[in-house]
C-alpha positions as CSV (number, residue, x, y, z in Angstrom):
1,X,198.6,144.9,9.5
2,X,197.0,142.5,6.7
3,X,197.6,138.5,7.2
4,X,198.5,137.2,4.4
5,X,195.0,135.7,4.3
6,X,193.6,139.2,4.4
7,X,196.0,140.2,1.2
8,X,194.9,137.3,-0.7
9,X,191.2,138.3,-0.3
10,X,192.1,142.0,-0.7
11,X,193.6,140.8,-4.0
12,X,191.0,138.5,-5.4
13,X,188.5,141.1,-4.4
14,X,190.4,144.4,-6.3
15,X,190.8,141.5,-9.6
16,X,187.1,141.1,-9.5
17,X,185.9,144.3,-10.0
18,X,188.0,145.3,-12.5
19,X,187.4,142.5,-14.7
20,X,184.0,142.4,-13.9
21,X,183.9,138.5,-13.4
22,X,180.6,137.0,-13.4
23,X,181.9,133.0,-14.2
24,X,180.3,130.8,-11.8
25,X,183.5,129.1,-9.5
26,X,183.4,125.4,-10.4
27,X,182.6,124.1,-6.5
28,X,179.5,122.4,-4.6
29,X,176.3,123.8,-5.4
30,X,176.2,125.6,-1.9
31,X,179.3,127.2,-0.2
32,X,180.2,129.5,2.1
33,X,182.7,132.4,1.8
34,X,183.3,136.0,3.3
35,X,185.9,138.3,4.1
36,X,186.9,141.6,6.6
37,X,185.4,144.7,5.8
38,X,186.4,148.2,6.9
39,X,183.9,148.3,9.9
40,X,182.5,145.1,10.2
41,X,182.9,141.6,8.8
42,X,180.9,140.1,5.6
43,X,180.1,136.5,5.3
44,X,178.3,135.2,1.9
45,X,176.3,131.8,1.7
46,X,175.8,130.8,-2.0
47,X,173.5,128.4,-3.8
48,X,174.2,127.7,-7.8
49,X,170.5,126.1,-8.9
50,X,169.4,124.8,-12.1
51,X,169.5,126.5,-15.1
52,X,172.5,129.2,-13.8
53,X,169.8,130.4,-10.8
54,X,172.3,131.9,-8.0
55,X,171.0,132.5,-4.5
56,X,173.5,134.7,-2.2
57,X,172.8,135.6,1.2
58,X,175.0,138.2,2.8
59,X,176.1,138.9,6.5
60,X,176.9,142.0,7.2
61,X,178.1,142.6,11.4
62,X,179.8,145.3,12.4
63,X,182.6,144.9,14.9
64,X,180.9,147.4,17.4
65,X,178.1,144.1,17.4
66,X,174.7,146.1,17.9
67,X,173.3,144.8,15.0
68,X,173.1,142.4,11.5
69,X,172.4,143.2,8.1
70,X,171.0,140.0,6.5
71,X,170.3,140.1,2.3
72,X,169.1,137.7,-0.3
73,X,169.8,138.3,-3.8
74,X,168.6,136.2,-6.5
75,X,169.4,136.2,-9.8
76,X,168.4,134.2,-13.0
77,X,171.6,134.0,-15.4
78,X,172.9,137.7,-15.5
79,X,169.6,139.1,-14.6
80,X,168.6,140.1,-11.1
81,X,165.5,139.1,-9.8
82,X,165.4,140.4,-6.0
83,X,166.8,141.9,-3.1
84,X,165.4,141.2,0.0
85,X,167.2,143.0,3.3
86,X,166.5,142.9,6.8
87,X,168.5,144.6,9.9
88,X,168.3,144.0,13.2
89,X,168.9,146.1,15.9
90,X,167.8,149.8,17.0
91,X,167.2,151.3,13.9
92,X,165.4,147.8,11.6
93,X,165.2,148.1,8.3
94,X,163.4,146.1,5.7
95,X,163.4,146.6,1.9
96,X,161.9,144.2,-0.7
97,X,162.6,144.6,-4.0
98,X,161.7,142.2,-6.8
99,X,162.3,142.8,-10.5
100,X,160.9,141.0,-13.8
101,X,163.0,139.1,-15.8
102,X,163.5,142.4,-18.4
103,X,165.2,144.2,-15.3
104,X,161.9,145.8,-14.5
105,X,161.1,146.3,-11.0
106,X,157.8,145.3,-10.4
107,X,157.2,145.5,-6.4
108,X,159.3,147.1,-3.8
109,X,158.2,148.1,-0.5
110,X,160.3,149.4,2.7
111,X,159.6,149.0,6.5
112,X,161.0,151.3,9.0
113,X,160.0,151.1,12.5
114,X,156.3,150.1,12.2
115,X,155.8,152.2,8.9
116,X,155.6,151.3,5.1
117,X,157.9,153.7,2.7
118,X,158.4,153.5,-1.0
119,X,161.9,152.8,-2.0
120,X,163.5,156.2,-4.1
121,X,164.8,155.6,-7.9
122,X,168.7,156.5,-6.2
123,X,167.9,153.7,-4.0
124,X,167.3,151.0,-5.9
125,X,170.1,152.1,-8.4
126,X,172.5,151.3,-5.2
127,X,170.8,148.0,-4.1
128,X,171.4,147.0,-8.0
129,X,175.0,147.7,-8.0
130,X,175.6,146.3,-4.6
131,X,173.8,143.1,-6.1
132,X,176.4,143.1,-8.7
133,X,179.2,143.6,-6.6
134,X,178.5,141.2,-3.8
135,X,178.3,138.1,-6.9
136,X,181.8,139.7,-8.3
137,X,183.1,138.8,-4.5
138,X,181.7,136.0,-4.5
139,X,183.2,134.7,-7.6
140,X,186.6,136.0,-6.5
141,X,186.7,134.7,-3.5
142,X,185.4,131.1,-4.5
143,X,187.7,131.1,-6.9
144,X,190.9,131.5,-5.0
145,X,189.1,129.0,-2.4
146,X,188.6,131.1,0.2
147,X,186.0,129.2,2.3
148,X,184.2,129.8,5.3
149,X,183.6,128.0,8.3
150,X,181.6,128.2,11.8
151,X,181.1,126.6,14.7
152,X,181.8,126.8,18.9
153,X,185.5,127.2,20.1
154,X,186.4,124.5,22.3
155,X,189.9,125.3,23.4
156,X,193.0,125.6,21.3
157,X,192.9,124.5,18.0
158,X,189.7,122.0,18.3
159,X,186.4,123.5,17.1
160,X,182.8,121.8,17.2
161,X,181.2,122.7,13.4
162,X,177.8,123.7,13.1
163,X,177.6,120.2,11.5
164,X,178.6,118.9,15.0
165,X,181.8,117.4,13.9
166,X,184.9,118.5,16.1
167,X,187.7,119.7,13.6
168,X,190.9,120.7,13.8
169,X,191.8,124.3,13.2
170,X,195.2,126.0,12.6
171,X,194.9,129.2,14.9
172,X,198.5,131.0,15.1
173,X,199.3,131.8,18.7
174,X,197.9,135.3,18.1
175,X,194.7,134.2,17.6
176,X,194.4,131.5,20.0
177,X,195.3,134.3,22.8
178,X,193.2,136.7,21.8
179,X,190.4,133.7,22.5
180,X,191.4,132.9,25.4
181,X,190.9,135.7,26.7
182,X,187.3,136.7,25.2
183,X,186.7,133.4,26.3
184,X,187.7,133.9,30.0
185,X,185.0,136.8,30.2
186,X,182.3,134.5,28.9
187,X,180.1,131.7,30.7
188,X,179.6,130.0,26.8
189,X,180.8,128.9,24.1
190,X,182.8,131.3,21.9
191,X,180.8,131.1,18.5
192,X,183.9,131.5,15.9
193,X,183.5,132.3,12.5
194,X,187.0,131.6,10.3
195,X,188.3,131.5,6.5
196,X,190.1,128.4,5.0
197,X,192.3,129.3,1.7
198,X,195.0,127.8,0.6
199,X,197.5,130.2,1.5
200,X,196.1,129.6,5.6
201,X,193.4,130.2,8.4
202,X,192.2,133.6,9.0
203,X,189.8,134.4,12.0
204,X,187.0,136.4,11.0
205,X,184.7,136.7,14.2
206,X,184.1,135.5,17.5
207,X,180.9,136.3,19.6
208,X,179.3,134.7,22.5
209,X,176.3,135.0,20.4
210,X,175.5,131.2,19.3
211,X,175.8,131.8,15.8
212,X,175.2,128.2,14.4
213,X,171.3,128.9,15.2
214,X,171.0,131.1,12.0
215,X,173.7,129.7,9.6
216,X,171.7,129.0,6.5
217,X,171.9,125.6,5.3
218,X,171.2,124.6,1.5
219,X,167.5,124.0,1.9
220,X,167.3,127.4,3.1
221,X,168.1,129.1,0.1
């Protein structure tokens, strides 16, 4: 059953791609964002630079937890300049893709497990449209001020940030349950990763992974 959280995002999403919005959300220059996906969960750092440059990076983990899909998209107004992926995991994946600012790709290379492939004409096609699509989430989800937030679960509803500032969260009794006990069967810190909208607090991940080690920060994109 969807939170109301979840419907909010399901609805901003659904609005975004059939309008095709591409308007830049009038917030900081970076923010944070994400949302549940059908197998994993998808969280989206975003840096709006000078002269309408736009720097995504995407997080794609599934629930099952053997791996992590990390991609960079840049663009330069409307046009996309490059895709960069990397997963991690058993089966790790790079692709590079970088395109002139005509649309015209001008390198790409692929490397799977210790060899160098070139990347098909079906291929990039996909990793275009999927550019397109994670910025039309973006914008939806930054519009409607869905924001996200990470740190390490300290018990109820107090949470240390990645910034190191203890904040209060508002968990439902659901939640806070459900980390108590992945809690109890860890000798860490719960990492937790959660959205903030204005309709409420939606939990989107919890790990005993420390995952503050690799949140991007600003200067990092």
């Amino acid at each position: 059953m969807l939170t109301t959280v979840s419907q909010r995002v399901c609805a901003l999403l659904l609005g975004a791609l059939l309008t095709g919005c591409h308007a830049t959300p009038d917030l900081p220059a970076f923010s944070a964002s994400g949302y549940l996906a059908d197998r994993g969960t998808v969280r989206i750092w975003r840096k709006n630079g000078d002269h309408q440059a736009v720097h995504l990076r995407t997080v794609y983990t599934p629930f099952n937890g053997d791996s992590r899909e990390t991609t960079d998209y840049s663009w330069q107004g409307d046009q996309l300049l490059s895709v960069e992926r990397h997963v991690t995991g058993k089966q790790p994946d790079d692709v590079t893709l970088r395109f002139d600012h005509q649309g015209n790709l001008n390198f790409m290379q692929r490397q799977l497990s210790g060899r160098r492939e070139a990347v098909s004409s079906d291929s990039i096609a996909l990793y275009r449209f999927d550019a397109q699509r994670m910025l039309a989430q973006s914008n939806a989800l930054l519009s409607g001020r869905v924001l996200l937030r990470q740190g390490h679960w300290l018990g109820g509803n107090q949470v240390r940030d990645c910034e190191g500032r203890v904040v209060t969260v508002g968990f439902d009794r659901d939640t806070l349950a459900s980390l108590d006990r992945q809690q109890q069967r860890q000798s860490s810190r719960l990492s937790v990763s959660w959205l903030e909208a204005p309709e409420g607090i939606q939990l989107l991940r919890a790990t005993p992974d420390d995952e503050c080690r690799w949140q991007p920060t600003e200067s990092d994109l």
